[in-house]
VEXLONU-8507 format. One record per residue (C-alpha): z, x, y; residue in one letter; residue number from 0. Coordinates in pm, 1 decimal, padded with zeros to 6 digits. Each point is the difference from the previous one (the first is absolute). Example, Ala and Ser with C-alpha at 12.3 -4.5 7.8 and 13.67 -1.06 7.14 Angstrom:
% VEXLONU-8507
<Z: 00780.0 | X: 01230.0 | Y: -00450.0 | resn: A | resi: 0>
<Z: -00066.0 | X: 00137.0 | Y: 00344.0 | resn: S | resi: 1>
END
This chain:
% VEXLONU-8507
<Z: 10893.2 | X: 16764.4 | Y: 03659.0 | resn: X | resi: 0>
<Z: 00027.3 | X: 00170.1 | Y: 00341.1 | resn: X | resi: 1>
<Z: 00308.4 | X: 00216.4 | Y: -00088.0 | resn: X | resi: 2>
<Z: -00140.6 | X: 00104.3 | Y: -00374.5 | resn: X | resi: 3>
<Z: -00293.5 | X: 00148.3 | Y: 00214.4 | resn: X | resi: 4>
<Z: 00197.0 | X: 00186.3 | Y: 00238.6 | resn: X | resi: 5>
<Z: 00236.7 | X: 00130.6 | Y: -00242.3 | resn: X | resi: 6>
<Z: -00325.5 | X: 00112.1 | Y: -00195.5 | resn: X | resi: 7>
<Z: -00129.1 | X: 00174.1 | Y: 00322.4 | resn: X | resi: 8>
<Z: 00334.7 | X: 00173.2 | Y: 00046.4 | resn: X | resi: 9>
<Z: -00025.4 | X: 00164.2 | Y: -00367.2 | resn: X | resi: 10>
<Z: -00352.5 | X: 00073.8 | Y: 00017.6 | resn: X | resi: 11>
<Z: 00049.8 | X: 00187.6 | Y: 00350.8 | resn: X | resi: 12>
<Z: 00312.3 | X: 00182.8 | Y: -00141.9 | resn: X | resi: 13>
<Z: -00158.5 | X: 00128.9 | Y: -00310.3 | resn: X | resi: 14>
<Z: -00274.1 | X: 00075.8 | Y: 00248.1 | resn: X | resi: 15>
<Z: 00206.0 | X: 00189.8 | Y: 00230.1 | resn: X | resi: 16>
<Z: 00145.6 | X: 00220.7 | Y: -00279.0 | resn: X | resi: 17>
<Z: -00341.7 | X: 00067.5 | Y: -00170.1 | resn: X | resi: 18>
<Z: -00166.0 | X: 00156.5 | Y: 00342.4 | resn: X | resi: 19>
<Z: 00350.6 | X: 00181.4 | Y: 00051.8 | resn: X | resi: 20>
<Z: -00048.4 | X: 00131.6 | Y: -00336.5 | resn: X | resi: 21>
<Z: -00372.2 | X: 00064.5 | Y: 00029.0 | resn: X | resi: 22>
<Z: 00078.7 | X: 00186.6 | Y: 00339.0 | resn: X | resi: 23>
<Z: 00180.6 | X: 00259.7 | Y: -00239.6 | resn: X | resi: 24>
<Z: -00314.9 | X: 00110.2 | Y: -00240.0 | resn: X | resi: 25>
<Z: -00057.4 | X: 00351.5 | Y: -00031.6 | resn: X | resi: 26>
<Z: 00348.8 | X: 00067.5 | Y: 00122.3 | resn: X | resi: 27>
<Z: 00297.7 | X: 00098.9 | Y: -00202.4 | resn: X | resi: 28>
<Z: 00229.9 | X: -00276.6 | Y: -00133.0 | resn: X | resi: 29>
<Z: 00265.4 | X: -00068.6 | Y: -00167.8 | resn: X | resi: 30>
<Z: 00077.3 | X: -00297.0 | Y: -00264.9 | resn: X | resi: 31>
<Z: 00318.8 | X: -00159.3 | Y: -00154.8 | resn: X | resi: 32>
<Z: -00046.6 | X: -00190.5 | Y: -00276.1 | resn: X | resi: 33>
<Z: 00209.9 | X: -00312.3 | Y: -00078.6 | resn: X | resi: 34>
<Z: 00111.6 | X: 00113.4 | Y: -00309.2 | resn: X | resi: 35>
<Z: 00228.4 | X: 00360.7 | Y: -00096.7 | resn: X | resi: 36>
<Z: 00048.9 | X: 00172.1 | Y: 00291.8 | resn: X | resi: 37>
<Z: -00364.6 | X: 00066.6 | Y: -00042.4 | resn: X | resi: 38>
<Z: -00153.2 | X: 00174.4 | Y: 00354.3 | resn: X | resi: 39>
<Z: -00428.8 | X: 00093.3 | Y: 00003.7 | resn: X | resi: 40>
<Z: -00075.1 | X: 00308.8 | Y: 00286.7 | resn: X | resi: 41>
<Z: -00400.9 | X: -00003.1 | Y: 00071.5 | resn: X | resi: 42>
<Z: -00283.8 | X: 00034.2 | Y: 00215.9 | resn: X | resi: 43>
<Z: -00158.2 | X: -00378.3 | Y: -00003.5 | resn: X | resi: 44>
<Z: -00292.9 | X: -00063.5 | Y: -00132.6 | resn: X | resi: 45>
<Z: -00055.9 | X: -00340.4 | Y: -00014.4 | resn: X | resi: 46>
<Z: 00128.0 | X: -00391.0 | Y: 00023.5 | resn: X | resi: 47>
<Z: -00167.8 | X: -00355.6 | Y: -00084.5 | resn: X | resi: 48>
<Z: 00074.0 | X: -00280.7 | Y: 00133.7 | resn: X | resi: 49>
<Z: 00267.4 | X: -00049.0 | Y: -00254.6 | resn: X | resi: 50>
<Z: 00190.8 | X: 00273.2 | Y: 00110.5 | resn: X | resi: 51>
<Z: -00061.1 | X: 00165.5 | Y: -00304.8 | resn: X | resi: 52>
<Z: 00040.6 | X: 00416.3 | Y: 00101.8 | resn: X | resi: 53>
<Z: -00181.9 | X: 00268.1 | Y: -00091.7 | resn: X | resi: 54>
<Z: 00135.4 | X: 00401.2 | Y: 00084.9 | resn: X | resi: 55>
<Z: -00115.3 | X: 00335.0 | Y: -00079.0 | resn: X | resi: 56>
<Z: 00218.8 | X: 00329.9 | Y: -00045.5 | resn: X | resi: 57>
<Z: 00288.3 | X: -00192.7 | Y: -00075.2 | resn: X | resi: 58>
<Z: 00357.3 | X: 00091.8 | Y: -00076.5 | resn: X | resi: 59>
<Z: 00259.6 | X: -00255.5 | Y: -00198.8 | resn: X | resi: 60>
<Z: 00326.0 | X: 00034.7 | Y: 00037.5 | resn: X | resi: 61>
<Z: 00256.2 | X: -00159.7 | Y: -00190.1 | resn: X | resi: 62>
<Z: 00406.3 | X: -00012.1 | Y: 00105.4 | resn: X | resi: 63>
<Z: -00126.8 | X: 00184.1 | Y: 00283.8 | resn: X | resi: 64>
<Z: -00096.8 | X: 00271.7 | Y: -00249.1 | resn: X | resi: 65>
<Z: -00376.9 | X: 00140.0 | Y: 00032.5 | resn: X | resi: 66>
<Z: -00088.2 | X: -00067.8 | Y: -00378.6 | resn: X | resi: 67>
<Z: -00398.0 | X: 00115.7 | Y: 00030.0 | resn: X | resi: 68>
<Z: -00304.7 | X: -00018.4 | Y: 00163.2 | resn: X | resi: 69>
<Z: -00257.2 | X: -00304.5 | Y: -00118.2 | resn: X | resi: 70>
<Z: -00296.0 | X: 00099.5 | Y: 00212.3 | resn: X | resi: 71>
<Z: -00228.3 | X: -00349.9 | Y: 00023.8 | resn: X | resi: 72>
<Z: 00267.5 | X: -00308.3 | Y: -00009.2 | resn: X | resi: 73>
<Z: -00119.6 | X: -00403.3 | Y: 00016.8 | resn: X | resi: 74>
<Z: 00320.0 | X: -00207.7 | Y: 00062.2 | resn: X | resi: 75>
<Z: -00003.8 | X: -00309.3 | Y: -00003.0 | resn: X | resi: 76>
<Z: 00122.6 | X: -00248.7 | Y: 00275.1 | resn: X | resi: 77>
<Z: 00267.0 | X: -00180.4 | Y: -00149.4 | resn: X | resi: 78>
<Z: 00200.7 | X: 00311.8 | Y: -00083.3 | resn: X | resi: 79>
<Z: 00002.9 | X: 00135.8 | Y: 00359.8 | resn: X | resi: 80>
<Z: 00338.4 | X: -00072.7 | Y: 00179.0 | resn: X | resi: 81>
<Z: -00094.9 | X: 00205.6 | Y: 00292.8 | resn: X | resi: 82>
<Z: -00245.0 | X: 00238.9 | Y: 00156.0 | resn: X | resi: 83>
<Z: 00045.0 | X: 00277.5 | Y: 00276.6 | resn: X | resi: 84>
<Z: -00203.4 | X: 00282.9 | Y: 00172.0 | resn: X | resi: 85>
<Z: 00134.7 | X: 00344.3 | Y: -00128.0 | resn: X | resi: 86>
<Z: -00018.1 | X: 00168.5 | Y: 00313.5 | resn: X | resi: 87>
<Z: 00351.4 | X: 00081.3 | Y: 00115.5 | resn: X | resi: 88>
<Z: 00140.5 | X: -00051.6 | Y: -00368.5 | resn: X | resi: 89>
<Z: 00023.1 | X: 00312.9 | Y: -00225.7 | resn: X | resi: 90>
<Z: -00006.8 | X: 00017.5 | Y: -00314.3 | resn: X | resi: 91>
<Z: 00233.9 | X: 00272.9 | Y: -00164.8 | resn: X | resi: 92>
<Z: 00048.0 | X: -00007.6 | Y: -00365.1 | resn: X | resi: 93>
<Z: 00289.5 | X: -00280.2 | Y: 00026.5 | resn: X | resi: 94>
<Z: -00200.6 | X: -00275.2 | Y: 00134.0 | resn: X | resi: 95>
<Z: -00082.9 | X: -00085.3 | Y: 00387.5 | resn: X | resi: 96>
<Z: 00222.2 | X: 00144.7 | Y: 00238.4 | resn: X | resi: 97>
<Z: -00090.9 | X: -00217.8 | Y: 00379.5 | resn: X | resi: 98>
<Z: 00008.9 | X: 00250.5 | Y: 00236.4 | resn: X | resi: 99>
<Z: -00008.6 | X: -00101.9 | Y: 00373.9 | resn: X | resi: 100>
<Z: -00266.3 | X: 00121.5 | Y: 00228.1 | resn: X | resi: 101>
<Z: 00055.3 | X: 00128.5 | Y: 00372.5 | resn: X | resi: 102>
END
């Protein structure tokens, strides 16, 4: 019984972890890949519940690492997100993100 409740505490502390990392990043530029299509979202963050569910404003989709359009308010939800990452230091030019590396 012991070990179901520690492996329990590890998950919950994890997905806590990631939630206040993520919540850290509202009102900041971010961008996020999709699971499925080469799909990438490039936003300022609006908001995120405590299912990780994602809400951005002013955002940009790219596709193929093609800029396809802009969407303006987006609500993704949390099981399509493979990844999230501040935009600062990444531009975006047309093609798709391009990392540049900062001094």
């Amino acid at each position: 019984m012991r070990q179901n409740h520690l492996r329990y505490w590890t998950l919950y502390k994890y997905s806590t972890e990631r939630l206040t990392a993520i919540i850290s990043r509202i009102n900041e530029e971010v961008i996020i890949r999709l699971k499925w299509g080469q799909t990438e979202y490039k936003g300022r963050l609006i908001s995120v519940d405590s299912y990780m569910n994602i809400q951005l404003s002013n955002t940009e989709e790219y596709i193929d690492r093609k800029h396809t359009g802009t969407l303006g308010q987006v609500l993704i939800r949390c099981n399509n997100v493979l990844w999230i990452s501040a935009a600062k230091g990444v531009e975006m030019n047309g093609e798709g993100p391009d990392t540049k590396m900062e001094d």
